[in-house]
C-alpha positions in Angstrom: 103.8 85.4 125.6 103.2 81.6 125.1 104.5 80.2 122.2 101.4 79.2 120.4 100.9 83.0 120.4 104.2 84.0 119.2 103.5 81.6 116.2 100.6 83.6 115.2 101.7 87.0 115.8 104.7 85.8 113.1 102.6 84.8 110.9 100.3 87.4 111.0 103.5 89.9 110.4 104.8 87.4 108.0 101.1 88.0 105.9 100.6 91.2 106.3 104.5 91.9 104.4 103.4 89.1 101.6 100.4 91.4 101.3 102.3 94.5 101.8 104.4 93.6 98.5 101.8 92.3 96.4 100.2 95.4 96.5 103.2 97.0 95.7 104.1 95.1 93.0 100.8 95.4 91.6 101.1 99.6 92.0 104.4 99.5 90.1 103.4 97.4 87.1 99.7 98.8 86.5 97.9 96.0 87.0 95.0 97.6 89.1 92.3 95.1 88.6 89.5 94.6 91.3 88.2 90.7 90.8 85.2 90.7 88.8 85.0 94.1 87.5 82.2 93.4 84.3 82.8 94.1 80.9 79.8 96.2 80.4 81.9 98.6 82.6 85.0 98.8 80.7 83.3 99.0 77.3 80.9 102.2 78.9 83.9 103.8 79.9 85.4 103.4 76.1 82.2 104.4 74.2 82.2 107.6 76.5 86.2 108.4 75.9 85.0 108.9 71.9 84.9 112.2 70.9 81.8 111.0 68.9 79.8 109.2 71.6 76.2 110.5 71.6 73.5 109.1 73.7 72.0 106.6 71.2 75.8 105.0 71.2 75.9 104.9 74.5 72.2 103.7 74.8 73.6 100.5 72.7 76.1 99.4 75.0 74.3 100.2 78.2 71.6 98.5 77.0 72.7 95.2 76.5 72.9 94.8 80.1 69.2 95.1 81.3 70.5 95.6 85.2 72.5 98.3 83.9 69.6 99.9 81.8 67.5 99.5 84.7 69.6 101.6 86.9 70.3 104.4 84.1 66.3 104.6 84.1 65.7 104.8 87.9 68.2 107.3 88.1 67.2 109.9 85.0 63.7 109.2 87.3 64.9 109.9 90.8 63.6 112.9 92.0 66.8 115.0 92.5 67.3 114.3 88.8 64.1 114.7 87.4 62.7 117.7 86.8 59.7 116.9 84.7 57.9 114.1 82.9 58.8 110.5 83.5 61.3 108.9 81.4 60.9 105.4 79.7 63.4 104.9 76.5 67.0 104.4 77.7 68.4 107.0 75.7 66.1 109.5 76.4 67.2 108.5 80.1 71.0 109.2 79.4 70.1 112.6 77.5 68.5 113.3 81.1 71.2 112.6 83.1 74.3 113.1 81.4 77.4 111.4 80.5 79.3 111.9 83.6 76.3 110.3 85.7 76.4 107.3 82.8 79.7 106.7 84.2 78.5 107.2 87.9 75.7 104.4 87.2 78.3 101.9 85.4 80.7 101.8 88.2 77.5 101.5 90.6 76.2 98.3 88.8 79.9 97.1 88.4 80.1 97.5 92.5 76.9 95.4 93.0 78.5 92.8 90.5 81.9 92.4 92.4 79.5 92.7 95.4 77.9 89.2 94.3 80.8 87.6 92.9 81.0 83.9 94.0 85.1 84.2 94.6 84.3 87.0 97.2 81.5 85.5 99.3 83.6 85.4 102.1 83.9 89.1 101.9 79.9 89.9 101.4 79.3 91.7 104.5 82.4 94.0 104.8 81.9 94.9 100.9 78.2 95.8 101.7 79.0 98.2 104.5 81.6 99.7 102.4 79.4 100.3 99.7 76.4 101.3 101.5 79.0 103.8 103.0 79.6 105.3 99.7 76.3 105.2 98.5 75.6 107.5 101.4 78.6 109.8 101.0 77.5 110.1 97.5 74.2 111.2 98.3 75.3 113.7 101.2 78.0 115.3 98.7 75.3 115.7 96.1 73.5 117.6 98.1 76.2 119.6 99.5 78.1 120.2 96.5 74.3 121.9 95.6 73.6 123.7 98.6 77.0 125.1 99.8 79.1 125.4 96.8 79.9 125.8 92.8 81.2 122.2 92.3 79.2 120.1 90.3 76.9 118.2 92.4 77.7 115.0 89.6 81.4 115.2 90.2 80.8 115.1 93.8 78.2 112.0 93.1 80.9 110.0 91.7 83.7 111.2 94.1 81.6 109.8 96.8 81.3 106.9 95.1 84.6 106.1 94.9 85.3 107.4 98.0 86.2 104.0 99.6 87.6 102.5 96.6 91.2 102.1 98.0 89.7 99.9 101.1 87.4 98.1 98.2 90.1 97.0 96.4 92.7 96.1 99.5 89.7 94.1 100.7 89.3 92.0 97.5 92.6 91.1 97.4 92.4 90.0 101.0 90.6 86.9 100.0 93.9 84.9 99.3 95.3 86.0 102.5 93.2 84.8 105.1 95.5 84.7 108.1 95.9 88.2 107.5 91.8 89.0 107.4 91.7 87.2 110.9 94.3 90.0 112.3 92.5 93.4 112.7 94.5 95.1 113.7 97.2 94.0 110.9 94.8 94.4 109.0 93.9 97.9 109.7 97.5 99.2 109.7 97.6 98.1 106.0 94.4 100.3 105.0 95.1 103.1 106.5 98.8 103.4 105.0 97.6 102.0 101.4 94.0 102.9 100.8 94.8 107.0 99.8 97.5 106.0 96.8 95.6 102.7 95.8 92.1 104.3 95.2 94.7 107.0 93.5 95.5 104.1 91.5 92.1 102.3 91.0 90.6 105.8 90.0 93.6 106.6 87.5 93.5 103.2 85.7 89.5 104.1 84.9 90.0 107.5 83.2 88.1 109.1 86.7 88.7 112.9 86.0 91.7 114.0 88.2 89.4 116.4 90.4 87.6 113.6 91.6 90.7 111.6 91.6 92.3 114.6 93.9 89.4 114.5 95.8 89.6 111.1 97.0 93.2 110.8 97.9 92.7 114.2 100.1 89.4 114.0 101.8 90.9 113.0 105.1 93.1 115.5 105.5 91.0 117.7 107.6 93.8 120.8 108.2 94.2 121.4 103.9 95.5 125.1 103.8 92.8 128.0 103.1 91.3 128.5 99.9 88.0 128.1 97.7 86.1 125.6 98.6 86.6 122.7 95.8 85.3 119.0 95.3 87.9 117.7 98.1 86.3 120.2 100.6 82.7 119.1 99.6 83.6 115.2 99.9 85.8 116.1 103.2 82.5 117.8 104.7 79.9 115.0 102.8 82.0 112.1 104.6 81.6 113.9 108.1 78.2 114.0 107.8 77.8 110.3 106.7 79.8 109.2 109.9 77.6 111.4 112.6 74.2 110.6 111.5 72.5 110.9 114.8 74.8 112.5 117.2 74.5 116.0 116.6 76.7 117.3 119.5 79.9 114.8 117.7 79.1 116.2 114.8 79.2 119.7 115.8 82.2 119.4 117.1 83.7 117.1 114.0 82.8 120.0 111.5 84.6 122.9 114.2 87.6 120.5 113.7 87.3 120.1 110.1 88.6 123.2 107.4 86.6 121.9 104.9 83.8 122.9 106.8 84.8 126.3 107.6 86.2 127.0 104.2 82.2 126.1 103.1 80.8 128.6 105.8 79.1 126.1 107.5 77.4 125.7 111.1 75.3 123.4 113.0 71.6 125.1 111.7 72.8 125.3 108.5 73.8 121.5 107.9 70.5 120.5 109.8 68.8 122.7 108.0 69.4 121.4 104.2 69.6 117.5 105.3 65.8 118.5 106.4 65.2 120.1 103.3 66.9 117.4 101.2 65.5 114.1 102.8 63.2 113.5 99.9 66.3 113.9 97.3 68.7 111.8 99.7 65.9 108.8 99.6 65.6 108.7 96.1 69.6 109.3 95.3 70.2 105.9 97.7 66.9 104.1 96.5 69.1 104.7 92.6 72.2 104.2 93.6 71.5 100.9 95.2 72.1 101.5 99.0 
């Protein structure tokens, strides 16, 4: 090895431990901040922990971000959400949908905000794929959660949501560590071994309910002992499909080698089955979600 390369492979390790330990640091005292996480987000997610939040509260907050009301609208409108007559007042639009999708849609438009932040320009393209990702895994464990099981289809919204959030927030931080960005394969080692316990952490710090929470740290572990299929099992199976679009022999064989999927009875026909029946729903779930 020349010694040019040398130099770089020790600074690469040397980055990828000042990393290492900033994240731990920032695990052990709390401070789980993703850079430029909005307001509008945080004060949704306090109006909603009242015991006397009602939808015209709620309407009041949300409503001072027009983006935000905007989004709350096209969802309570989206057809796997909307059962009847259009809906045009925001409040009659959060009556539709629910408080736990309120919270869904706030920690959508606070994606698309860190998404566009200045300070993470050099990030814009990995932070798109992840979200469009999770936008997708959303929309597949809606419908799952629906077709295959008793978990709430909303829960299984927002765990898909968040899915990614460990990786989210490891890549943010990247930005101030450049040298370690250029290193995939650094890089890589890092998010596999931290992105479980920090989206644990992310999720926590927001009030996420600890099923969903659960749920995300445990998705990947494709041999969870037998039992009744649960939120994990439907984001496990919902995150499968996302990743075998359109190989259907991979994903065939991906679901065989996945307990989740056994645990939800499922087989090739069937999946192909309700993805043909859903594709209308799917659309309009990405076209609100923002993917």
């Amino acid at each position: 090895m020349s010694a040019e390369r040398q130099e770089s492979t020790r600074r690469s390790h040397s980055d990828a431990f000042i990393f290492v330990q900033a994240l731990a640091a920032e695990a052990s005292s709390g401070k789980i901040e993703i850079p430029s996480f909005p307001d509008v987000a945080v004060r949704i997610r306090r109006v909603l922990a009242d015991d006397n939040c009602d939808a015209g509260k709620v309407a009041k907050v949300a409503g001072a971000e027009p983006a935000l009301a905007a989004k709350l609208l096209n969802m309570a409108n989206s057809a796997a959400m909307n059962p009847g007559a259009r809906v045009t007042d925001l409040k009659g639009a959060i009556a539709r949908i629910g408080f736990a999708n309120v919270r869904t849609a706030s920690l959508t438009f606070a994606m698309e905000q860190i998404r566009n932040a200045p300070a993470l320009e050099p990030l814009r393209e990995p932070l798109n794929q992840l979200w469009e990702r999770s936008v997708n895994v959303a929309a597949l464990a809606y419908v799952a959660a629906r077709a295959w099981t008793r978990v709430s289809p909303d829960r299984a919204l927002l765990a898909g949501l968040m899915h990614a959030m460990g990786r989210v927030y490891i890549l943010t931080r990247s930005v101030n560590h450049p040298g370690l960005f250029a290193d995939a394969a650094a890089y890589q080692q890092i998010v596999n071994q931290w992105h479980a316990p920090v989206a644990k952490m992310v999720l926590e710090s927001w009030d996420i309910s600890p099923d969903v929470v659960e749920a995300v740290e445990n998705f990947e572990q494709h041999d969870r002992e037998p039992g009744t299929p649960d939120l994990t099992d439907v984001l496990a199976v919902a995150y499968v499909l996302a990743c075998f679009p359109h190989d259907t022999e991979a994903l065939e064989a991906q679901l065989a080698a996945t307990s989740a999927s056994r645990r939800l009875g499922l087989s090739a026909d069937s999946v192909q089955k309700v993805l043909q029946e859903s594709s209308a729903e799917l659309a309009s779930l990405h076209a609100a979600l923002g993917g």
